[in-house]
C-alpha positions as CSV (number, residue, x, y, z in Angstrom):
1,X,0.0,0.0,0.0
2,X,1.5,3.4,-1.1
3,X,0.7,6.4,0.6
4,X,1.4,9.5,-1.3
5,X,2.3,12.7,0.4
6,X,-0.7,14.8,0.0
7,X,-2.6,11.9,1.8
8,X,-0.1,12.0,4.8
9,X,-0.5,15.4,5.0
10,X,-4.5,15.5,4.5
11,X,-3.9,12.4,7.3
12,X,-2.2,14.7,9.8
13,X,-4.1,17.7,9.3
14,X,-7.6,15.9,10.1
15,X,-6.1,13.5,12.7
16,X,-4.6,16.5,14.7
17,X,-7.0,19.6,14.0
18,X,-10.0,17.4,15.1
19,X,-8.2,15.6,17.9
20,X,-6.5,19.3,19.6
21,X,-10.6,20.7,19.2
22,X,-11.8,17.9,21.1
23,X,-9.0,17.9,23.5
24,X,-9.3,21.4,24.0
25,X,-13.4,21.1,24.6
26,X,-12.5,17.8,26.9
27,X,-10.0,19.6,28.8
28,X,-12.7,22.5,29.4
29,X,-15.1,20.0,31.0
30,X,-12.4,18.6,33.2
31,X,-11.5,21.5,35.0
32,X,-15.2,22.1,35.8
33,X,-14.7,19.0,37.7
34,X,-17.1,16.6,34.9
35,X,-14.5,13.9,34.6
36,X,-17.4,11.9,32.8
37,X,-17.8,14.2,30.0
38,X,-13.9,14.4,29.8
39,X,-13.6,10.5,29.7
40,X,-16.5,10.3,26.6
41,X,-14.9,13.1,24.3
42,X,-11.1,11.7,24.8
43,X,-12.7,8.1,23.8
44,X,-14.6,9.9,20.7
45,X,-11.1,11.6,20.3
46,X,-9.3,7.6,19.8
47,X,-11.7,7.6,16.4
48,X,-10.0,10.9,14.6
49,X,-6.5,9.2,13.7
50,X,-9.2,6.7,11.5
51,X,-11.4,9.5,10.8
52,X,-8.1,11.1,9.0
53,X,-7.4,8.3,7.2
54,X,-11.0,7.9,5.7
55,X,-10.7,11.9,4.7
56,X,-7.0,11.2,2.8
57,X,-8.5,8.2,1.0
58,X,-6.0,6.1,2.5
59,X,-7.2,2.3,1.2
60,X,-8.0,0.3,4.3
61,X,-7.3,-3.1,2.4
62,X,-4.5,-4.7,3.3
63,X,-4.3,-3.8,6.6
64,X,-5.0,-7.3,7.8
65,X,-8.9,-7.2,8.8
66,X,-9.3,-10.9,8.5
67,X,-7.4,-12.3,10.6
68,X,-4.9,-15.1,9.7
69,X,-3.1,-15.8,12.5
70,X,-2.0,-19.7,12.1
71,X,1.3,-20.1,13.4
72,X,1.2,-16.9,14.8
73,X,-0.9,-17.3,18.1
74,X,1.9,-16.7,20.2
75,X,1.7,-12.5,19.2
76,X,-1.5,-12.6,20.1
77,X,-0.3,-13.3,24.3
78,X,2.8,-11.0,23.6
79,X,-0.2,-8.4,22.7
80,X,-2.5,-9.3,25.8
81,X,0.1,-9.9,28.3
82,X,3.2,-8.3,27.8
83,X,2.1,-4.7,28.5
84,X,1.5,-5.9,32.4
85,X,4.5,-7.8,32.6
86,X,6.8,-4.9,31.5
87,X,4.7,-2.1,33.8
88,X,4.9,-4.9,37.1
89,X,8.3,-4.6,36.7
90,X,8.9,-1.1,36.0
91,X,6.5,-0.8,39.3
92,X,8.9,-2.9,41.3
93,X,11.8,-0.8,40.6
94,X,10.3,2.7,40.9
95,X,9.2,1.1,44.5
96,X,13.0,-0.4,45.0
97,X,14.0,3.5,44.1
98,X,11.7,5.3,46.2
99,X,10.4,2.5,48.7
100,X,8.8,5.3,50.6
101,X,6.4,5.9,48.2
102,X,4.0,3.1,48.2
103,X,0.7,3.3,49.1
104,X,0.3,0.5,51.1
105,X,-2.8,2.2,52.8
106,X,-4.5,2.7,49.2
107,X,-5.2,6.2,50.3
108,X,-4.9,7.5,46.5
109,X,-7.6,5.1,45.6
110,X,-9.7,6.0,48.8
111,X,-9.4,8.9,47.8
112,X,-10.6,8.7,44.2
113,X,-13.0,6.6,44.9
114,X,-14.5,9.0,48.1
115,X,-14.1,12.0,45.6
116,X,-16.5,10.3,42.9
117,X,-19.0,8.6,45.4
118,X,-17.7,5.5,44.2
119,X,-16.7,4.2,47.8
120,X,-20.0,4.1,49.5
121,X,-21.2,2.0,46.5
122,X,-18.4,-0.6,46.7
123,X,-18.8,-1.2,50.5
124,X,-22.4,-1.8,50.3
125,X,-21.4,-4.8,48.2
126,X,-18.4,-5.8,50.7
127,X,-15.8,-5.0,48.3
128,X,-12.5,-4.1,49.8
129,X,-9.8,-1.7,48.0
130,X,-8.0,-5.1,47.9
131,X,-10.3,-7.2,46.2
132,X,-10.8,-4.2,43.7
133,X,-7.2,-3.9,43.2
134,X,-7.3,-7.9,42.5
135,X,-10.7,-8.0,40.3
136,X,-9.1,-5.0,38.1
137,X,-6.2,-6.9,37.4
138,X,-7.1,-10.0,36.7
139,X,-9.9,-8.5,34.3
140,X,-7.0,-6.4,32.3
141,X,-5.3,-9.8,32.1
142,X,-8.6,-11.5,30.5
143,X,-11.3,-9.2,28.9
144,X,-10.4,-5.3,29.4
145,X,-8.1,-5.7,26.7
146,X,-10.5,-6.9,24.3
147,X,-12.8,-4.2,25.5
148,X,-10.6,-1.6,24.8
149,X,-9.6,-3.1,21.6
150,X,-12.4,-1.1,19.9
151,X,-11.5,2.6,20.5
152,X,-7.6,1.7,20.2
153,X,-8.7,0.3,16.7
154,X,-9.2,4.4,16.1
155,X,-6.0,5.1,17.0
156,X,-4.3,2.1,15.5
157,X,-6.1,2.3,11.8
158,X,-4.0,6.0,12.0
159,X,-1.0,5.3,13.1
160,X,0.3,1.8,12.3
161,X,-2.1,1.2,9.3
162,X,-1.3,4.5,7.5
163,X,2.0,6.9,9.6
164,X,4.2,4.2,10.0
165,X,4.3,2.5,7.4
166,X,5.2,5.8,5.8
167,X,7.5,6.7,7.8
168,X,9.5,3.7,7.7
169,X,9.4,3.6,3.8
170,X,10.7,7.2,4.1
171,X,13.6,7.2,6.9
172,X,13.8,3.5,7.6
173,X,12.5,0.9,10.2
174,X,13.9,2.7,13.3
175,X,14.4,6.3,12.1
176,X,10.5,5.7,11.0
177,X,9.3,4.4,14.6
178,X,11.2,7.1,16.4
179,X,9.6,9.8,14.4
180,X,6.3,8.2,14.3
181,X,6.0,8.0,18.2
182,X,7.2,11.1,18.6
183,X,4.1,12.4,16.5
184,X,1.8,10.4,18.5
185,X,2.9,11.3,21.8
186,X,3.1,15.0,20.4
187,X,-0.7,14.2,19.5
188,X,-1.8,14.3,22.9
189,X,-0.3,17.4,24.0
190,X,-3.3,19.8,24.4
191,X,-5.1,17.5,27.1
192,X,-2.1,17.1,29.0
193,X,-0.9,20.8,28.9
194,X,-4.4,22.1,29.7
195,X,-6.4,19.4,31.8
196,X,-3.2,17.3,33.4
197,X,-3.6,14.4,31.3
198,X,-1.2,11.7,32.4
199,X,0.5,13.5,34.9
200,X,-1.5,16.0,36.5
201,X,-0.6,19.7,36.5
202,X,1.8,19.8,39.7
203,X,4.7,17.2,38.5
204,X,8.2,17.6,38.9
205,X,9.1,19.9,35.5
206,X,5.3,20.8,34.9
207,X,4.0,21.8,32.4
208,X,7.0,21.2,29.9
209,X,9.1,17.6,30.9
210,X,5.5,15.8,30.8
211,X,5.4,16.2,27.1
212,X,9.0,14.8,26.2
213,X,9.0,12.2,29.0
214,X,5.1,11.1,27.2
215,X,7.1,11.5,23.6
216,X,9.7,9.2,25.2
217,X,6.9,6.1,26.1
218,X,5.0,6.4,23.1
219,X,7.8,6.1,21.0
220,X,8.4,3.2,23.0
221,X,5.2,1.7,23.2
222,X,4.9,1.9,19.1
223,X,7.7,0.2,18.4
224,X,6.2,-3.0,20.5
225,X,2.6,-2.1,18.6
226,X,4.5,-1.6,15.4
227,X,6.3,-5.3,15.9
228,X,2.8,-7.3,16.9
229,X,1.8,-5.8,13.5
230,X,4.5,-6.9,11.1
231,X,4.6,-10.3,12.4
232,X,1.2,-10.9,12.3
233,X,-0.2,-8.2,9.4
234,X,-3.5,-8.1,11.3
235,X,-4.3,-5.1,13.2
236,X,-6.4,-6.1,15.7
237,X,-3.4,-7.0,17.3
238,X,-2.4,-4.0,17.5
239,X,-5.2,-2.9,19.0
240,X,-5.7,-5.7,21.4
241,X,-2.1,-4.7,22.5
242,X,-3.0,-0.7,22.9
243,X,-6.3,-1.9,24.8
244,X,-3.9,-4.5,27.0
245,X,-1.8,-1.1,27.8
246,X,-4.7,1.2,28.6
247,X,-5.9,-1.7,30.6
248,X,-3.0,-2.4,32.9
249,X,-2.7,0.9,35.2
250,X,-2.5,-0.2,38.8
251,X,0.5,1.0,39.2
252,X,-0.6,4.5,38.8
253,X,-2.3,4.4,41.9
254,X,0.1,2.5,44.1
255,X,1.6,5.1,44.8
256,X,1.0,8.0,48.5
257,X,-1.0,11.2,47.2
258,X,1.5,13.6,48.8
259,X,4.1,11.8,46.1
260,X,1.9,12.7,43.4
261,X,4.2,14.9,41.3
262,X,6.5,11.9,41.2
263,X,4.6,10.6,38.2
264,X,6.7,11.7,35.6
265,X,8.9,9.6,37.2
266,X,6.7,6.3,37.8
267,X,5.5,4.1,39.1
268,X,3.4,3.6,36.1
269,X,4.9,2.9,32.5
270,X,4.4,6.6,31.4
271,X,6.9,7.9,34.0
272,X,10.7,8.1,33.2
273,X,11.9,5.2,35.7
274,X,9.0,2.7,35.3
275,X,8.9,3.1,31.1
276,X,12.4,1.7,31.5
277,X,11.7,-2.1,31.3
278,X,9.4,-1.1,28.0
279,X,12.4,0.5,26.7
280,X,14.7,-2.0,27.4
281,X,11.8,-4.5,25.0
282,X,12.1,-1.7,22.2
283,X,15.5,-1.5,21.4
284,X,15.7,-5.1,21.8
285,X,12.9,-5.3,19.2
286,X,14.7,-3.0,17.0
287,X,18.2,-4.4,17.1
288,X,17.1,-8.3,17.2
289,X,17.7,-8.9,13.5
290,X,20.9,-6.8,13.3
């Protein structure tokens, strides 16, 4: 499939004009304190990457709808499980770092959960932080992946069905995925820069190390997304991977509230220290056939 420049540029110029609107209008709700309306319009936001594709014309065959996937099943767990056994151990050694830091009191989750009303519920039905903590997990082990598989398919359409292919046949394999990740974390920008996407607003190097350190992880994490989808040529895989990634975010919340501007550090896979296991997998992905 050969994607002319005119259609990369009608690509980006949908993809991110649409996306920064409904960032901006997102971002707007959330600092009114209407984190519901936030969460619909950044999932309506996962569609414009596709969206951009359909307005450049980009021909979606070939991009592996049907899945084939005989002799290839074992992608398919790298996709589903991977993701939580790279952010476990980037956890463990944020928390071997800072040992300080963790939560063993849950009080970040108490106090999410107190904040959104969401407490009373759960102990009318007995569940403990705990069992939550347990029930999450396993379910981003088994089904949340596949859940999330359908808005990451928006994302994934955009950039591994049309950017990156580009890009490599442009600069290369790895000059390709560096640049392509770079654009995709840059994608996300606004919300972070005006609502404290990712990392809140109070982080160490707020507003400005957020966006490079984010730049950093999604090149990262495309270059594993990038490698499910050339061994396999399906891109639901992809996408299953993405969802497996949004799914597995425990660690985010491990860790005491008055350490909160640590994020950019860890101990979720977003922060420089625990990404470091995920970029450890990428450049072994990249330099495995050299």
């Amino acid at each position: 499939m050969k994607i002319s420049n005119k259609q990369i540029k009608i690509y980006l110029i949908t993809a991110f004009g649409l996306a920064y609107i409904l960032q901006i209008i997102a971002s707007i709700f959330r600092n009114q304190g209407n984190e519901t309306v936030f969460t619909v319009i950044m999932a309506v936001c996962m569609f414009m990457p596709l969206l951009g594709a359909l307005v450049a014309r980009v021909p979606f065959k070939g991009m592996g709808w049907l899945p084939k996937l005989k002799g290839k099943i074992r992608y398919v767990f790298f996709a589903l499980w991977m993701p939580a056994v790279l952010s476990t151990i980037g956890g463990i050694l944020f928390f071997i770092l800072f040992p300080h830091t963790k939560d063993l009191d849950f009080m970040t989750l108490r106090n999410l959960f107190e904040s959104s009303g969401v407490m009373e519920q759960m102990e009318a039905q007995g569940i403990t932080i705990p069992m939550y903590i347990l029930i999450t997990t396993v379910g981003a082990l088994t089904y949340a992946p596949f859940i999330n598989m359908i808005p990451s398919l928006g994302e994934e359409v955009g950039w591994r069905g049309v950017l990156y292919p580009y890009l490599k046949d442009k600069y290369g394999k790895n000059k390709g995925r560096i640049f392509g990740g770079t654009i995709w974390g840059m994608w996300h920008w606004p919300c972070m820069i005006l609502a404290g996407y990712e990392y809140g607003k109070e982080y160490i190097g707020a507003p400005v190390l957020g966006l490079f350190v984010f730049c950093m992880f999604t090149i990262a994490m495309g270059i594993l997304l990038d490698y499910v989808y050339e061994k396999t040529e399906v891109i639901w895989i992809p996408s299953l991977m993405h969802g497996a990634i949004n799914a597995f975010t425990i660690f985010m919340y491990l860790i005491k509230p008055e350490y909160s501007h640590m994020s950019v550090l860890g101990p979720g896979f977003i922060g420089l220290i625990g990404m470091i296991p995920m970029v450890v997998m990428a450049i072994y992905l990249c330099e495995k056939k050299k």
